[in-house]
Every structure is written in structure tokens, then in C-alpha cells.
GUTORTI-104570 format. One record per residue (C-alpha): residue number from 1; z negated, y, x. Coordinates in nm, 2 decimals. Last residue first. Example, Ala and Ser with C-alpha at 12.3 -4.5 7.8 and 13.67 -1.06 7.14 Angstrom:
BEGIN
+-----+--------+--------+--------+
: seq :     c3 :     c2 :     c1 :
+-----+--------+--------+--------+
:   2 :  -0.71 :  -0.11 :   1.37 :
:   1 :  -0.78 :  -0.45 :   1.23 :
+-----+--------+--------+--------+
This chain:
BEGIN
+-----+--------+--------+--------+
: seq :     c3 :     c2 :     c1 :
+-----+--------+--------+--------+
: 290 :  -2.97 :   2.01 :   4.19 :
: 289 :  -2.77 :   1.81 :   4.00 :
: 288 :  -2.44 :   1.66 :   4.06 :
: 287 :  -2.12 :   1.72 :   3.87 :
: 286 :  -1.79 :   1.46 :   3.84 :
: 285 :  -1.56 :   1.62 :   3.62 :
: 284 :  -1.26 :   1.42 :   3.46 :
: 283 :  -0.93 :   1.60 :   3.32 :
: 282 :  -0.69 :   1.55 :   3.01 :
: 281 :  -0.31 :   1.74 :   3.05 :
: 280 :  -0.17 :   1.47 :   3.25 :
: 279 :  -0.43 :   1.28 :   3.49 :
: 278 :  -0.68 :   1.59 :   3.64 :
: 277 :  -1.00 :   1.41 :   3.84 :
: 276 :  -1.25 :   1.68 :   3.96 :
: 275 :  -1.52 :   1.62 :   4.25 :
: 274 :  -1.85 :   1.71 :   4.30 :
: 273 :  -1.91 :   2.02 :   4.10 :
: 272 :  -2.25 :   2.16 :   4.09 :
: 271 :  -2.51 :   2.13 :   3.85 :
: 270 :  -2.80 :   2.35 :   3.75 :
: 269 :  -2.77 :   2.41 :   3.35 :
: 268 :  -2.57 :   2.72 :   3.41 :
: 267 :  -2.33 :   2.49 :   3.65 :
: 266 :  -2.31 :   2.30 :   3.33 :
: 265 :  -2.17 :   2.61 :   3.08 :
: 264 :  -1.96 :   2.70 :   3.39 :
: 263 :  -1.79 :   2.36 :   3.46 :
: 262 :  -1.70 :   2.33 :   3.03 :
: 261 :  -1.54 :   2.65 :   3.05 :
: 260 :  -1.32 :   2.58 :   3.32 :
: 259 :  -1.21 :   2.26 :   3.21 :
: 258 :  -1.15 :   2.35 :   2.89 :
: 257 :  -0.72 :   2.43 :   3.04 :
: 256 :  -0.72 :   2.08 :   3.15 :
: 255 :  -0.79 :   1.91 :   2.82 :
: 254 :  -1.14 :   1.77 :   2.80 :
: 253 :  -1.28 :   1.37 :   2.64 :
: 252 :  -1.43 :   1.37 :   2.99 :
: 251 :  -1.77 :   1.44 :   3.17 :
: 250 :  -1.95 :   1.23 :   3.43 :
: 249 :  -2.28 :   1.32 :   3.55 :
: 248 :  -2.50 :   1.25 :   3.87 :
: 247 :  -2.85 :   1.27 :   3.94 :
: 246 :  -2.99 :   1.47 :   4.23 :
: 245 :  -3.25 :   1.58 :   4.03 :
: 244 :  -3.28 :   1.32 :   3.71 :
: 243 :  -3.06 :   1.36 :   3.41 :
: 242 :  -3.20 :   1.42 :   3.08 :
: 241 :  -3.28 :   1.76 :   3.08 :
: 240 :  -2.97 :   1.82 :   3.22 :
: 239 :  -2.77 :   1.66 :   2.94 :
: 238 :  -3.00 :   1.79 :   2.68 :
: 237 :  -2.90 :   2.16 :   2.79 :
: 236 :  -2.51 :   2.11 :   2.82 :
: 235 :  -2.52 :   1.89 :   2.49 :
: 234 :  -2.34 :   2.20 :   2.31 :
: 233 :  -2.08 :   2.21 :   2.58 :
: 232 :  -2.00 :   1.86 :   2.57 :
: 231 :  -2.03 :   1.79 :   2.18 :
: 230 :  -1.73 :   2.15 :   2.15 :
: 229 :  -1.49 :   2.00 :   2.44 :
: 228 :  -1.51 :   1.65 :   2.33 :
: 227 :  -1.61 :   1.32 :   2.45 :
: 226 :  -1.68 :   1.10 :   2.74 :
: 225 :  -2.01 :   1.18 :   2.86 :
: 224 :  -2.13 :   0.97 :   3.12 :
: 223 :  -2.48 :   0.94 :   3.29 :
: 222 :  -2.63 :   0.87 :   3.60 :
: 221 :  -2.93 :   0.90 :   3.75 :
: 220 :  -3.06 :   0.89 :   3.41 :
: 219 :  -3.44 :   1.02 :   3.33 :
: 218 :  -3.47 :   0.89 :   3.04 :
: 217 :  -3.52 :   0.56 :   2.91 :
: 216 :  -3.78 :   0.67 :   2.65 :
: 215 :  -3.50 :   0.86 :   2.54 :
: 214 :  -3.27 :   0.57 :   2.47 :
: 213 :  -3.59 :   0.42 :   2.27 :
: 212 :  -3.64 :   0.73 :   2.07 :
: 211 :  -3.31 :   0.80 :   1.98 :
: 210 :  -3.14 :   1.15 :   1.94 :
: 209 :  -2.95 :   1.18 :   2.27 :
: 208 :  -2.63 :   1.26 :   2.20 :
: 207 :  -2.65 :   1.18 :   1.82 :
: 206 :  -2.74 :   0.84 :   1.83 :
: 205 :  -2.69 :   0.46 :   1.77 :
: 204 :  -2.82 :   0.21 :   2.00 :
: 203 :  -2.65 :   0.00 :   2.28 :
: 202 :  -2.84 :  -0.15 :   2.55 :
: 201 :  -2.61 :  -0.32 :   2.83 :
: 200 :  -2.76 :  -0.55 :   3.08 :
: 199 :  -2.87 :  -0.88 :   2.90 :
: 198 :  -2.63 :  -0.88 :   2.65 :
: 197 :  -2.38 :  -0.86 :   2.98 :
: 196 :  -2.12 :  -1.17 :   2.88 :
: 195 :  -1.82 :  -0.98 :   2.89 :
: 194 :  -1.77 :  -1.08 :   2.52 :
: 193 :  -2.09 :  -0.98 :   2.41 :
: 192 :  -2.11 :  -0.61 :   2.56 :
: 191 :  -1.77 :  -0.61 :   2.38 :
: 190 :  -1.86 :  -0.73 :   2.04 :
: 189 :  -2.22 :  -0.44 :   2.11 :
: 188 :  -1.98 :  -0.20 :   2.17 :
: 187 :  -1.80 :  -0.24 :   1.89 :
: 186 :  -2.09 :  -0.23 :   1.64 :
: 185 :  -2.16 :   0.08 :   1.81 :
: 184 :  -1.89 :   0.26 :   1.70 :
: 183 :  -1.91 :   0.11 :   1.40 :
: 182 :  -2.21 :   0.32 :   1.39 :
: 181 :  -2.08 :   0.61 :   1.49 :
: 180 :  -2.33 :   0.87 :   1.70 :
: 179 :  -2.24 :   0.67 :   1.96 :
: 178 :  -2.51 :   0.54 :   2.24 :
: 177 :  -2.48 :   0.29 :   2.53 :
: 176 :  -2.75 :   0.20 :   2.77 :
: 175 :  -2.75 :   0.08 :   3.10 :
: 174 :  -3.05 :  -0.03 :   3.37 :
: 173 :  -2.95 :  -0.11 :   3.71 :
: 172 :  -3.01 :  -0.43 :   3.95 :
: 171 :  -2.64 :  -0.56 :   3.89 :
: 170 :  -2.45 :  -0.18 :   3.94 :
: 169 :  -2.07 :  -0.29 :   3.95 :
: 168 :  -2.06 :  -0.52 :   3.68 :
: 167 :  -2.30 :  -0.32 :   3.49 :
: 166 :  -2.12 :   0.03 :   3.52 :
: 165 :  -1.82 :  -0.09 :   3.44 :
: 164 :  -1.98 :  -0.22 :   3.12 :
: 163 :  -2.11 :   0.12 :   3.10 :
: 162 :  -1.77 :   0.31 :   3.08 :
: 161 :  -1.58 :   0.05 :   2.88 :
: 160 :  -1.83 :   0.09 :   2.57 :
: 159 :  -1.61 :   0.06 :   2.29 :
: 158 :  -1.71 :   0.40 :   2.14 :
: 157 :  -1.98 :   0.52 :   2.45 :
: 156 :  -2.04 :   0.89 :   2.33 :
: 155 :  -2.35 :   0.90 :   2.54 :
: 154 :  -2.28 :   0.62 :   2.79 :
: 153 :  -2.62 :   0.61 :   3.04 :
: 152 :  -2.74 :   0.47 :   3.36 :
: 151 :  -3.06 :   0.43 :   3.55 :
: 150 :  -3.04 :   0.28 :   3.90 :
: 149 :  -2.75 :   0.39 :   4.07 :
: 148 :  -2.54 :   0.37 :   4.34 :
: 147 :  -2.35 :   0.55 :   4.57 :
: 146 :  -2.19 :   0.39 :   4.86 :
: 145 :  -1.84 :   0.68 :   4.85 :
: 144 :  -1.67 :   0.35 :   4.74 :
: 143 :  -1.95 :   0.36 :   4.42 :
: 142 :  -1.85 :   0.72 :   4.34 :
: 141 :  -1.49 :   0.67 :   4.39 :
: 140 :  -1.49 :   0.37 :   4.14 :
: 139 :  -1.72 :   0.58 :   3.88 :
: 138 :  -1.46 :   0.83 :   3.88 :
: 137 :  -1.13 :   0.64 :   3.88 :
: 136 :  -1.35 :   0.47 :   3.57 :
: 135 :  -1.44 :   0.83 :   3.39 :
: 134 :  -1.03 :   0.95 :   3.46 :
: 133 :  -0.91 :   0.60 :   3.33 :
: 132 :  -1.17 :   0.68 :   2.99 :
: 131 :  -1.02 :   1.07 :   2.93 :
: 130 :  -0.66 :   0.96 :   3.02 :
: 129 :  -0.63 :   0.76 :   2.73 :
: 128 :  -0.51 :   0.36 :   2.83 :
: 127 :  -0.90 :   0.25 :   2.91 :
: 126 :  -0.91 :   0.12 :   2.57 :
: 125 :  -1.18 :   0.39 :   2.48 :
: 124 :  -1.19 :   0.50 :   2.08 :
: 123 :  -1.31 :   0.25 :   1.86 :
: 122 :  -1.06 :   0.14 :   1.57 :
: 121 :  -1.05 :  -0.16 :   1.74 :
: 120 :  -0.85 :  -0.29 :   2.01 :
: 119 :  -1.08 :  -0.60 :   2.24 :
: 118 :  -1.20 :  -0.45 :   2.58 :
: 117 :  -1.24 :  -0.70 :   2.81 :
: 116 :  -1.33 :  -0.56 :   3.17 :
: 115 :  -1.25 :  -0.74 :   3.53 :
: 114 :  -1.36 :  -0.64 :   3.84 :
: 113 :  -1.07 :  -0.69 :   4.07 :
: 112 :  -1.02 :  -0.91 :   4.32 :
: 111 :  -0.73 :  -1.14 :   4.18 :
: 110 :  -0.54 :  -1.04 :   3.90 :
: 109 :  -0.58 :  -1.04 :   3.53 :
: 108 :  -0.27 :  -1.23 :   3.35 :
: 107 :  -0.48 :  -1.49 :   3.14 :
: 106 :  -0.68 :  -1.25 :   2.96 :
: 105 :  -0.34 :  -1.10 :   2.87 :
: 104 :  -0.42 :  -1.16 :   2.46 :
: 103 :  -0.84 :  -1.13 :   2.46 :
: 102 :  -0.72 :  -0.72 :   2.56 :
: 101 :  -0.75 :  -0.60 :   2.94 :
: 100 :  -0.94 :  -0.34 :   3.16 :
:  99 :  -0.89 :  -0.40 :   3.52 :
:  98 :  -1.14 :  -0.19 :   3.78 :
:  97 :  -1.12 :  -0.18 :   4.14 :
:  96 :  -0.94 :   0.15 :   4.12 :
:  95 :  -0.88 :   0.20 :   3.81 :
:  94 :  -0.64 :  -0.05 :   3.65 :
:  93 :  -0.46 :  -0.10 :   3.30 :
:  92 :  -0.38 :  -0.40 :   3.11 :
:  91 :  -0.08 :  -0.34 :   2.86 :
:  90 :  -0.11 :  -0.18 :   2.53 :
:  89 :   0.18 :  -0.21 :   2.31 :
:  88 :   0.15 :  -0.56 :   2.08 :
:  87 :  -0.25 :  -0.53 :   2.09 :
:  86 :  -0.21 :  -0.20 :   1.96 :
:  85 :   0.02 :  -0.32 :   1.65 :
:  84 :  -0.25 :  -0.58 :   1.61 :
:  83 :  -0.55 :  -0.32 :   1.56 :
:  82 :  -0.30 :  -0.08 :   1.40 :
:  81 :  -0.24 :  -0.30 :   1.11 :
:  80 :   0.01 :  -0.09 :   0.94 :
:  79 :   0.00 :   0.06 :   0.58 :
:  78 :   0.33 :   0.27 :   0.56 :
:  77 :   0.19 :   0.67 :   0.57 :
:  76 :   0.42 :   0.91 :   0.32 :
:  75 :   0.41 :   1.21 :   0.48 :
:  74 :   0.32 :   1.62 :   0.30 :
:  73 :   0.35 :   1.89 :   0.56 :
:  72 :   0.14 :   2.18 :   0.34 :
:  71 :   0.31 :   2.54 :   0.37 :
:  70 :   0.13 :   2.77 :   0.61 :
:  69 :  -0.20 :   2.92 :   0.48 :
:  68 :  -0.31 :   3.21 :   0.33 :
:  67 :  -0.60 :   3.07 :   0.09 :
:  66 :  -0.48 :   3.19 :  -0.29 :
:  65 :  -0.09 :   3.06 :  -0.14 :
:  64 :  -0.21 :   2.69 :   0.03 :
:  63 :  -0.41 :   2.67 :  -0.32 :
:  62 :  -0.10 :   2.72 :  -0.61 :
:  61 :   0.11 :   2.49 :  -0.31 :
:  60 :  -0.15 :   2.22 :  -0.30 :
:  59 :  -0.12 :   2.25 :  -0.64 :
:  58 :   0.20 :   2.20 :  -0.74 :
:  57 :   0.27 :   1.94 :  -0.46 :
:  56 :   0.00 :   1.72 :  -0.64 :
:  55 :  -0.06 :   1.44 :  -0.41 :
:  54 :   0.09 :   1.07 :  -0.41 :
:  53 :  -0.21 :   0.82 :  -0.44 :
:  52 :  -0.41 :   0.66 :  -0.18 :
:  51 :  -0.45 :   1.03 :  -0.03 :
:  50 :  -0.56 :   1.21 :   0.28 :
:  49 :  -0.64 :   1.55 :   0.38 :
:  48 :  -0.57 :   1.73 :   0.65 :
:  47 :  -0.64 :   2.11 :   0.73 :
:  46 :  -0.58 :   2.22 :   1.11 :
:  45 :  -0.72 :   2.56 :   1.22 :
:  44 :  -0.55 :   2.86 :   1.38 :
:  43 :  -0.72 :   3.09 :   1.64 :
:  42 :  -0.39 :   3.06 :   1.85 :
:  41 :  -0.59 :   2.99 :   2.22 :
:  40 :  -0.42 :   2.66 :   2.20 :
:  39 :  -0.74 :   2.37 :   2.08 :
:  38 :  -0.60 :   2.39 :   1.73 :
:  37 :  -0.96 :   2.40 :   1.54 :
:  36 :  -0.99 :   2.11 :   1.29 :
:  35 :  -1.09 :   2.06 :   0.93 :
:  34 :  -1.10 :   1.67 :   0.79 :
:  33 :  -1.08 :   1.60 :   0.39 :
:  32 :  -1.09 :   1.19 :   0.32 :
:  31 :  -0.95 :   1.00 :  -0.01 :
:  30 :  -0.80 :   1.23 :  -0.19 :
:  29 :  -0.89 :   1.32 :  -0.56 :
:  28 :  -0.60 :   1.25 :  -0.74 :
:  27 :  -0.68 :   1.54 :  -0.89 :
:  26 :  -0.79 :   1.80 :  -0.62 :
:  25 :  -1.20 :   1.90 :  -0.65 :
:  24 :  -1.18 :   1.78 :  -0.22 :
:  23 :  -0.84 :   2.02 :  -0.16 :
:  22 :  -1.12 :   2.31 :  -0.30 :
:  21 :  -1.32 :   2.18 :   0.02 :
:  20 :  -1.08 :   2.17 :   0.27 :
:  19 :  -0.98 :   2.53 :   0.16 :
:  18 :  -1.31 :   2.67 :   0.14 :
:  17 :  -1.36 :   2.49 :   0.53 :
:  16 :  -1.05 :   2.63 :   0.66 :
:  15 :  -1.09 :   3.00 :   0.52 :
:  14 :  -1.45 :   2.99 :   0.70 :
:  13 :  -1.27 :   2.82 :   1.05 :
:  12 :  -1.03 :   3.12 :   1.08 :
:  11 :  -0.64 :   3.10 :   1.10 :
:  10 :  -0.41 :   2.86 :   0.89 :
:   9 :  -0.31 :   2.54 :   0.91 :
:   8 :  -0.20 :   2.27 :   0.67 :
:   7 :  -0.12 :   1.90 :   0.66 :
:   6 :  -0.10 :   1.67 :   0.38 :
:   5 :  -0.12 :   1.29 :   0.41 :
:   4 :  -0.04 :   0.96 :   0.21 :
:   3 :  -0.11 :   0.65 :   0.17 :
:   2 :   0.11 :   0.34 :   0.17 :
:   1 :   0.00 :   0.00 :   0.00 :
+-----+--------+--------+--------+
């Protein structure tokens, strides 16, 4: 059964938000609303909503016109098993040492690396983005640099990749995983499983680092934060709180051109830059603590 989407933008996140939210009282009533700021410098925001049955045009027009936006881009979506579809098209990847793979080229993984499973879910962190290959190229310089660590942490984990690295690499450490999804963390916890490291990897759900048992962990010598420009600025503060002097973090999930900003709201916060890993238009920073 298809389903179907409508697209909109137009400037200022309070216009964005009434419109998302008079699209919400639409008959058919659509299925998910989602507001988003076009990271571009053009001030406009993104207004998608989705639908099991064919929209209105009439009225998305009638509201697109009261609320000053551009003229809706309505798609019919096929319905598509992206989990196989994503097993078809994504081939094993390697960073440095590391080898992530799916279950189906588990018999293709080469010789002396350090293998990672990570099944295709709707989780986000294959190891194909260039967010998660510019955390493990990270980590794998790090560790050939002789660093090592003691007390790790995955804020933002989705499928995990990052700390499972961490525990094949790191035997004597303690890692925990976080997400603030929960399936999310269901995923982690399949592929925590299926690499055989139940033992080693804590997962938990939380909002950065809104747990009590990941905070009674705390302080992290290291600590990875794979996710968004907007999350990694506002966790500047409870990232630093939560990683030890001298302590090392790894931030992704940034475009190139955030990279600047999100450097000076963590050098405010007392780190330094250690190294920074650009791979297309997505960048890695590795920051110490003082």
C-alpha cells in the first residue's frame, strides 16, 4: 500500500510549527507532521507531512497561501522493504582496522581486521554515512596513536557501531550505549548480541545523558557523540561535565560548514581540538579536555 508525502518550506520556525500543526486537524488526517530547519544559511524551514491516504490538494493549497509558503511537492511513496533493499546495496565498509558488515557477506570479511556485524534496521549507523566511518577512522587513529581507554560512552548510539568498536579494541574497558529512541536501543542491544559482547556493552535509553545508571558511570575518558548539529551544541555543558580531565570526545552527525561552530561552543566548555576528519561534506572532531 503506497503512502504519500507533502513538502513545504517557508522562512521562520514559528510559521513552520502553526503550519505543521494546522496540516495535523487536515482530513485525511496524515499519519506523521515533521518541521525542519534547511541547514544553508536561507532561514527557510522544511514542512513534511505524511499520508496513508491521498491528501487534499485543495487545502493544502487554501493553508500553504494563509501561512506564506512555497507550493506543497506532493509524491506518491511505493511501499518498499527498505531493511532488504539496504541489504541488496550496502557493501562491507572499512576503517582503518575496522570491517563493518551485514549477516549476508559475513562470509566475505577479510583477514586481520576487527570485524563488526551490524544488521540494517531502521537505526541509523551502518558505518556507510560519513558521520559513523569519520567516528571509527577516529577511534582507529586514537588507539594506533597507543591511546586507550578505560571508561567509554555512545550518546546517540542507534545501532551501536561506535561502542562495539570500542569493545573489541578496548577488552578491560567499561562501554555503555544510550539513544534517546527506544527502538534505537532495541537495535543495539540485537547487535551487542550478535557480536557476542552482552557482557561488555551497556545499552540504556536516554536523552544525552538522562539516566541514572549511565550517570553513575560517569566520568568517561571517552565518549562519542554522533549526532546533530542543534543535540551537540546544546549537550556542550553535560558533555564536559561528563568527561574526565584529559578525556577524549568524538563528535559527528555535522556538515562541514557546523564545524566551526560546534569547535567554539566546546573549546568554551574547556576542550581543544585534537585532530579533525572531513569525508564529503560531513566532518569528525576529535577534542581533548583540559
Amino acid at each position: 500500500m503506497p503512502t504519500y508525502t507533502a513538502l513545504t518550506t517557508l522562512p521562520g520556525e514559528d510559521a513552520a510549527e502553526a503550519l505543521a500543526e494546522a496540516i495535523e486537524r487536515m482530513e485525511p488526517e496524515p499519519s506523521g507532521v515533521g518541521v525542519f530547519e534547511i541547514e544553508d544559511g536561507s532561514g527557510l524551514w522544511e514542512v513534511g507531512a505524511y499520508f496513508l491516504d491521498r491528501p487534499d490538494e485543495v487545502t493544502l493549497e487554501l493553508l500553504r497561501t494563509a501561512f506564506g509558503a512555497a507550493p506543497f511537492v506532493i509524491s506518491e511513496v511505493p511501499e518498499v522493504d527498505w531493511v532488504a533493499h539496504v541489504r541488496r546495496e550496502l557493501a562491507p565498509v572499512s576503517a582503518g582496522r575496522f570491517h563493518v558488515f551485514g549477516s549476508h557477506d559475513a562470509d566475505k570479511v577479510p583477514e586481520g581486521v576487527v570485524p563488526l556485524q551490524i544488521e540494517a534496521t531502521v537505526a541509523f549507523g551502518t558505518g556507510h554515512h560519513g558521520t559513523t566511518l569519520g567516528c571509527l577512522k577516529a577511534l582507529d587513529r586514537l588507539l594506533t596513536e597507543g591511546a586507550r581507554f578505560a571508561n567509554v560512552a555512545d550518546i546517540g548510539c542507534g545501532t551501536a557501531v561506535l561502542a562495539l568498536a570500542a569493545a573489541k579494541e578496548l577488552p578491560d574497558a567499561r562501554i555503555a550505549a544510550s539513544d534517546i529512541d527506544s527502538v534505537a536501543v532495541d537495535v543495539a542491544r540485537a547487535n551487542v548480541a550478535i557480536n557476542g559482547l552482552e557482557d561488555r556493552v551497556f545499552c540504556c535509553e536516554a536523552a544525552g545523558f538522562a539516566n541514572p545508571d549511565l550517570m553513575s558511570r560517569a566520568p568517561f575518558d571517552l565518549i562519542f557523540a554522533n549526532i546533530l548539529k542543534g543535540p551537540l551544541i546544546e549537550l556542550a555543558p553535560d558533555i564536559a561535565a561528563n568527561t574526565a580531565a584529559g578525556g577524549t570526545v568524538i563528535l559527528s552527525g555535522l556538515l562541514v560548514v557546523q564545524a566551526d561552530a560546534i569547535l567554539d561552543a566546546y573549546v568554551a566548555q574547556g576542550f581543544a581540538l585534537h585532530h579533525r576528519e572531513d569525508l564529503g561534506e560531513w566532518a569528525a572532531l576529535t577534542l581533548r579536555k583540559g
